[in-house]
Phi, psi and omega in degrees: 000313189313262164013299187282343175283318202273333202293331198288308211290322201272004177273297177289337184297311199295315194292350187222056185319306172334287209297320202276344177275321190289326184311298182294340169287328172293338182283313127342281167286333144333307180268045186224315167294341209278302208284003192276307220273005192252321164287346177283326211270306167302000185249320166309307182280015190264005200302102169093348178307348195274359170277155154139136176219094185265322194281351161293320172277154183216112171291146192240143229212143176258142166231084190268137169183111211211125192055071184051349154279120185233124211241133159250088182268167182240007164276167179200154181285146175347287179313333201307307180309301167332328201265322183268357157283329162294296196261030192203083180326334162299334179267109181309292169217151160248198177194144164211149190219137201246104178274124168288330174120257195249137162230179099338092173213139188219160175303139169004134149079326154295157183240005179241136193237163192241148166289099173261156178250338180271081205230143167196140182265123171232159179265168188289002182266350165316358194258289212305310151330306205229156180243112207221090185265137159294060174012315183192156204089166170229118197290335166293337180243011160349279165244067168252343175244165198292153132079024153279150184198148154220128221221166222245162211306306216283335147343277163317314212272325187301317208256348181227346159088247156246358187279164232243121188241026160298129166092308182330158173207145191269142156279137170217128172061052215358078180181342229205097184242153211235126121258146212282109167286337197191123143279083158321153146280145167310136155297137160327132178279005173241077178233176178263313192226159208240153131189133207261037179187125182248081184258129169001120158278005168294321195267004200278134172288151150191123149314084222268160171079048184234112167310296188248045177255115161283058178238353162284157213227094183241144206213123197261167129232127183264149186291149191298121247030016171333075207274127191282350203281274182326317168297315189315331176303342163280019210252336182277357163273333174281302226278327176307327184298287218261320183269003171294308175311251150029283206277335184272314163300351222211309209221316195093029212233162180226141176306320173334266209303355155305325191280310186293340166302008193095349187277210185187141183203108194213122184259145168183140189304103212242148172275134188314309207283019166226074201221303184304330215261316193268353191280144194232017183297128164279167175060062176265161165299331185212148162331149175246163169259223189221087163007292183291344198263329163312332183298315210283268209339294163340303189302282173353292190255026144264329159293320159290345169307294152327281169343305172306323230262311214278313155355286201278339157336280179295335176258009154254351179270333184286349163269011163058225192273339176294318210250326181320248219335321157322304175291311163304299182291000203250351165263330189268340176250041161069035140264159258205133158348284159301357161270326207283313176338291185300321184285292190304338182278314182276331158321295137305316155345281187298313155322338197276316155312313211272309171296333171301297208306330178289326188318305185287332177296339200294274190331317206255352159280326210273297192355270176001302227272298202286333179280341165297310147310336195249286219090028158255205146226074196265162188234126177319322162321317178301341183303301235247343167309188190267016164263357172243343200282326157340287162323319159294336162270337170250348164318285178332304199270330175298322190289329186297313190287314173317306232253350197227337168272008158279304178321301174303288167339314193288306178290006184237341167299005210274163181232139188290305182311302187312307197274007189257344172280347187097357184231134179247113149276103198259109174294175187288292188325323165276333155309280168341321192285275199295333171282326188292351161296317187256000163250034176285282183344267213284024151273297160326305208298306192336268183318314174292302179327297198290294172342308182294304182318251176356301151329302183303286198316306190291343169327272180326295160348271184330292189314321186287323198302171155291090193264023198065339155232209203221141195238350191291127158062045168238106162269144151217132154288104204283167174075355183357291226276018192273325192268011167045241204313322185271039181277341173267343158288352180258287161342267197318299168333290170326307185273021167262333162306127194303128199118317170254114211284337196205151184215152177212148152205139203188163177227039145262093219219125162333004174259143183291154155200203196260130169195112209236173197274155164244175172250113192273166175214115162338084216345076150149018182241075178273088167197160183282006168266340197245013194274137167202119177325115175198129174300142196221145195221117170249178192232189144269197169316310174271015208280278208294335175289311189319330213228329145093046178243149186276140169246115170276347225193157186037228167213181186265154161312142183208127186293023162245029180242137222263327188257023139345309245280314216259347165279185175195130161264144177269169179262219194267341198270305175291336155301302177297307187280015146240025178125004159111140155302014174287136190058330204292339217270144199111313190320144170243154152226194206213154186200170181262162181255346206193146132013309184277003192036050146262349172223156195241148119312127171226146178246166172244171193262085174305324201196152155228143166286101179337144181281158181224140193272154174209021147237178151329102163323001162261024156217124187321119153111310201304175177263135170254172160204141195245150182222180173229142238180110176249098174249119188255038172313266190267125191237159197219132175232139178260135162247112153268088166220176203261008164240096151284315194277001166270345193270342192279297183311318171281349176243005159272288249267301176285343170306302183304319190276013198248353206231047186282147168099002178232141227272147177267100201258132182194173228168108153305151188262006163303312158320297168267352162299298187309338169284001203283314181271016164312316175331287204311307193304312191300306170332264186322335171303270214293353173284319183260011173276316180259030165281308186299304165335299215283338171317261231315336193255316173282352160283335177293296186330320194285317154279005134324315191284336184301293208300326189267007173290314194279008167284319180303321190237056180285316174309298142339289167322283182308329193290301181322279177338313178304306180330306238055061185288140196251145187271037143286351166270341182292343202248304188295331155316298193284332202259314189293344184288286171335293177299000192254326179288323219262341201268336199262320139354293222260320177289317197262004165286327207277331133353287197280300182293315182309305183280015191257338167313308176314298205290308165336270203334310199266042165273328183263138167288317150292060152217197199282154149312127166285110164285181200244348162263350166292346228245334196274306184298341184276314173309304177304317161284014186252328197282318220277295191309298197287359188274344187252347185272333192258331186319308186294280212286359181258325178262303213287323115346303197284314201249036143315115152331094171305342176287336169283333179264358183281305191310317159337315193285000000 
């Protein structure tokens, strides 16, 4: 029986060549979205999972909030792993890594150094904490000795090639040698964090024992039944012990009275495998992703999916009225309800196979494009894993039976005498069914419109605000300090060239990076009422000309006044927490100098600065200070020409001859603001990719629904026509049904996007406003598309021969 529904099916598939391509192509890109976004959404969750004892590990995450700041860090002070290892049995091991950032490095003996960015100081208990295997070495004495590293294959393969780079030694920053103890495998690219070089945490310089310095990255594993929610209770008996002394010494405060003043000091446990998707942390290792963009997608791909669903509904009941004659004679020679049923499922079915098999071609063409867009690196090969390969197998057939069991049930319910007369009864209740499918579609296409649209605009926003300086045409050039004593002769050298209007170096840059506040005060009012939380920078002389940032208030630094050395400009935020500009420019304030918090720096206030943003438009703000500070991170040249890349080549030409064998590294700061919104930018692609899918798919649905009014009223139609009916009204007839689904779409989509838009939006400290016109604009391209998608079955219908459809009566 089985054998005989697929042989009937593949007979009717052949015979409606048309009908079985659009049907199985609409079907087809529904799983083709569905299954991209299903490797995208397992791969988002699979972030840390490859450790293990993953389910164990726990980062410990600071919540601070002191001088007018308020900090959700993903750091924590030095002691804290060590301190909870010591005093608390529940905690097996800990670990903590300290990222150094960008070195310089090159092997022994060499003279050409490579920019590596992936540097990090770990304790030597990281073997134990993380499942990181080694290739060669042994992770118990790795980094158990001083001036030790261990670094990850493709490490090895850059810098010793093929030769065996056990025992071998790394240089860093030409000064500083390393032997190699241990080679890794790359770390998994679904880790929170990277690094192809593991250096000793012996060799890390810190002021070690400091409560209320955040800069380490520290990771507990708690013993096997552990409730981790029930240990964090233990965190307020550590912070009274060890960070109370500490604080009472520094500000003159007791954790009381800090807490009662308003402040805030918490230590709390976040589990590594959510670190990527939940953390809301500052100062992370890698960008992190998003809890919601798994949600939306997910929804995504299940609405296209639907869609897809409904799609084949409808374009199998508009064919009918084609299949009634059918149904009626396979009844009347005694076949049975459930055999018609069983013929109509497999029919679907076999589409439905047939459309995966188009599907996986789609997916494994399409991947390049998406992972270029995503930023990821997934592989058709991950399809065949064992948590997926399932899903290809039973995905055909669960979608085959959604999607095929209303056409079946509707079309084997037909009664033979009615349909052999030629008259089908199509009840309202099933109309109704079916418009209520299509203004399913175009509700999603809707909500994916505005959605996109929005995205674009705060995208577009962001690149546009005013960010207080200007970023247009700032080259900059990483490592100065690589050119050590001549990084001021490499300026100069730079500004003499035509073309280059200003020059600066500083390892400070208007861009996020890890960087964290120290606590400023008003000179001899060292307490926790007069404290303000503040980022401190230094620059030179030429920083604020360089960067095209405004001094509202005083003046910029200037080489003839000599105690510069001892100033600072505040910016506007920080001008207010200490008491407003009225008075500030004279003012001195204070900070600690060392490490034991016993001694102080004090500066005087020359100028405030237009406040500027230097972090992520999802946060307000913060207080700055500019000092002078001769730091050779980085040098920023403003350039005006109409060659860029030959005046980049005249200033790479002076770098080699001042820096040779070192590497020349640069970056527009246009460039590096835009990456910061890489998320975002990737988001509004693929949003607007399966926005374009889900048109494409509910436009197919519709012209199902299309083909099957007018089949319904081929007669109707013809009556008109004799009447003297024009066809622009048979066609404004056939159309207005439609635009009354797109339009009654368009109310309940417009809602639904507006709050989920909403709820996006308000991740930014900065962003746009929802006009009342994205919402006009999305309705008009969902009205336009279905007015073109009904437009073929609607004139085609109008300049039908009423004789042909007439003769019968």
């Amino acid at each position: 029986m089985l054998r005989n529904y697929f042989k009937i099916a593949i007979r009717n598939l052949r015979k409606h060549v048309g009908f079985t391509f659009i049907n199985i192509f609409g079907l087809a890109v529904g799983l083709a979205c569905c299954l991209l976004i299903t490797l995208y959404v397992v791969d988002e969750l699979s972030f840390d999972r490859f450790h293990a004892k993953a389910d164990r590990i726990y980062r410990i995450n600071s919540d601070i909030k002191f001088g007018g700041n308020d900090m959700k860090m993903a750091v924590s002070p030095d002691p804290v792993g060590p301190t909870l290892k010591q005093d608390y049995p529940q905690v097996e091991q800990f670990v903590r890594l300290h990222e150094r950032g960008t070195w310089l490095v090159k092997p022994a003996g060499s003279a050409t150094n490579l920019r590596e960015e992936h540097i990090t100081f770990a304790d030597s208990t990281v073997f134990d904490v993380f499942t990181l295997p080694l290739v060669s070495g042994d992770p118990k004495r790795a980094l158990a000795s001083p001036n030790t590293v261990v670094i990850s294959e493709s490490a090895a393969k850059r810098h010793f090639g093929k030769q065996d780079a056990m025992g071998k030694t790394l240089v860093f920053d030409n000064k500083q040698a390393f032997k190699v103890t241990g080679v890794m495998r790359d770390m998994p690219t679904n880790s929170h964090f990277h690094s192809d070089f593991l250096l000793a945490m012996l060799n890390d310089d810190y002021p070690w024992g400091q409560w209320l310095s955040n800069n380490h990255y520290s990771y507990i594993v708690l013993r096997e039944g552990v409730d981790y929610k029930q240990f964090e209770k233990n965190f307020d008996a550590v912070i009274e012990k060890y960070v109370g002394p500490q604080a009472l010494q520094a500000i003159g405060s007791t954790m009381d009275q800090f807490r009662k003043a308003g402040n805030r000091y918490q230590f709390w446990l976040m589990p590594i495998t959510d670190i990527h998707l939940h953390s809301k942390q500052q100062i992370e290792f890698l960008p992190a992703g998003d809890i919601q963009y798994v949600y939306i997608f997910s929804a995504v791909a299940l609405f296209i999916l639907l869609i897809a669903c409904i799609n084949f509904m409808n374009l199998a009941t508009a064919r009918s009225a084609n299949r009634a004659k059918e149904v009626g004679v396979r009844k009347v020679l005694g076949s049975e309800r459930q055999q018609l049923i069983g013929q109509f499922m497999a029919e679907s079915v076999l589409m439905t196979v047939l459309a995966m098999i188009l599907a996986l071609l789609m997916v494994a063409a399409a991947i390049p494009f998406f992972n270029t867009i995503a930023a990821k690196e997934l592989s058709i090969q991950s399809l065949l894993s064992p948590y997926l390969l399932p899903i290809l197998v039973v995905l055909p057939v669960a979608v085959g039976l959604l999607a095929g069991s209303y056409p079946a049930f509707f079309l084997s319910s037909f009664k033979p005498i009615s349909v052999l007369k030629g008259r089908i009864n199509v009840s309202l209740k099933n109309v109704s069914l079916r418009s209520g499918l299509v203004v399913f579609q175009f509700m999603m296409s809707v909500i994916l419109i505005v959605g996109t649209i929005i995205v674009y605009r705060q995208i577009t926003y962001i690149q546009h605000k005013n960010l207080g300086f200007r970023r247009d045409q700032v080259l900059t050039i990483n490592d100065v300090y690589a050119l050590g004593k001549q990084a001021e002769t490499f300026k100069q050298e730079v500004l003499r060239l035509p073309g280059v209007v200003s020059g600066s170096v500083s390892g400070f840059l208007p861009t996020p990076s890890s960087r964290t506040d120290n606590s400023f005060f008003p000179e001899g009012q060292v307490d926790q009422r007069n404290a303000v939380s503040m980022q401190a920078w230094g620059v030179d002389h030429d920083y604020v000309k360089t960067l095209g940032m405004q001094i509202v208030q005083g003046r910029d630094f200037s080489r003839e006044f000599g105690s510069d050395s001892t100033a600072v400009i505040l910016n506007e935020t920080a001008a207010r927490l200490f008491g407003g500009q009225n008075g500030i420019i004279g003012k001195r304030i204070m900070s600690f100098d060392d490490p034991t918090l016993k001694s102080f720096k004090t500066y005087t206030v020359i100028g405030v600065v237009k406040n500027f943003h230097f972090e992520s438009l999802r946060r307000n703000i913060g207080a700055l200070g500019l000092v002078m500070d001769a730091n050779s991170g980085a040098a920023s040249f403003r350039l005006s020409s109409t060659d860029l890349p030959a005046l980049v080549s005249q200033i790479e030409s002076k770098w080699k001859e001042l820096a040779p064998g070192q590497p020349f590294n640069y970056a527009f700061m246009e460039e590096a603001f835009d990456n910061m919104y890489r998320a975002e930018q990737r988001v509004g692609t693929i949003a607007l990719t399966f926005a374009a899918l889900a048109i494409l798919i509910a436009c197919l649905g519709l012209f199902g629904l299309a083909a099957f009014m007018a089949e319904q009223r081929t007669k109707e139609i013809g009556v008109r026509k004799v009447l003297g009916a024009s066809v622009v009204s048979i066609i404004g007839l056939l159309s207005k049904d439609f635009l009354k689904l797109v339009l009654i779409a368009i109310l309940i989509a417009s809602p639904i996007a507006w709050y989920a838009m909403s709820q996006w939006l308000n991740d930014f400290a900065y962003r746009i406003d929802i006009d009342w016109w994205v919402f006009a604009l999305a309705g008009v391209l969902a009205t336009v598309v279905a007015l073109l998608t009904v437009s073929f079955q609607s004139v085609k219908a109008a300049l039908m021969d009423p004789v042909k459809s007439l003769r019968s009566e």
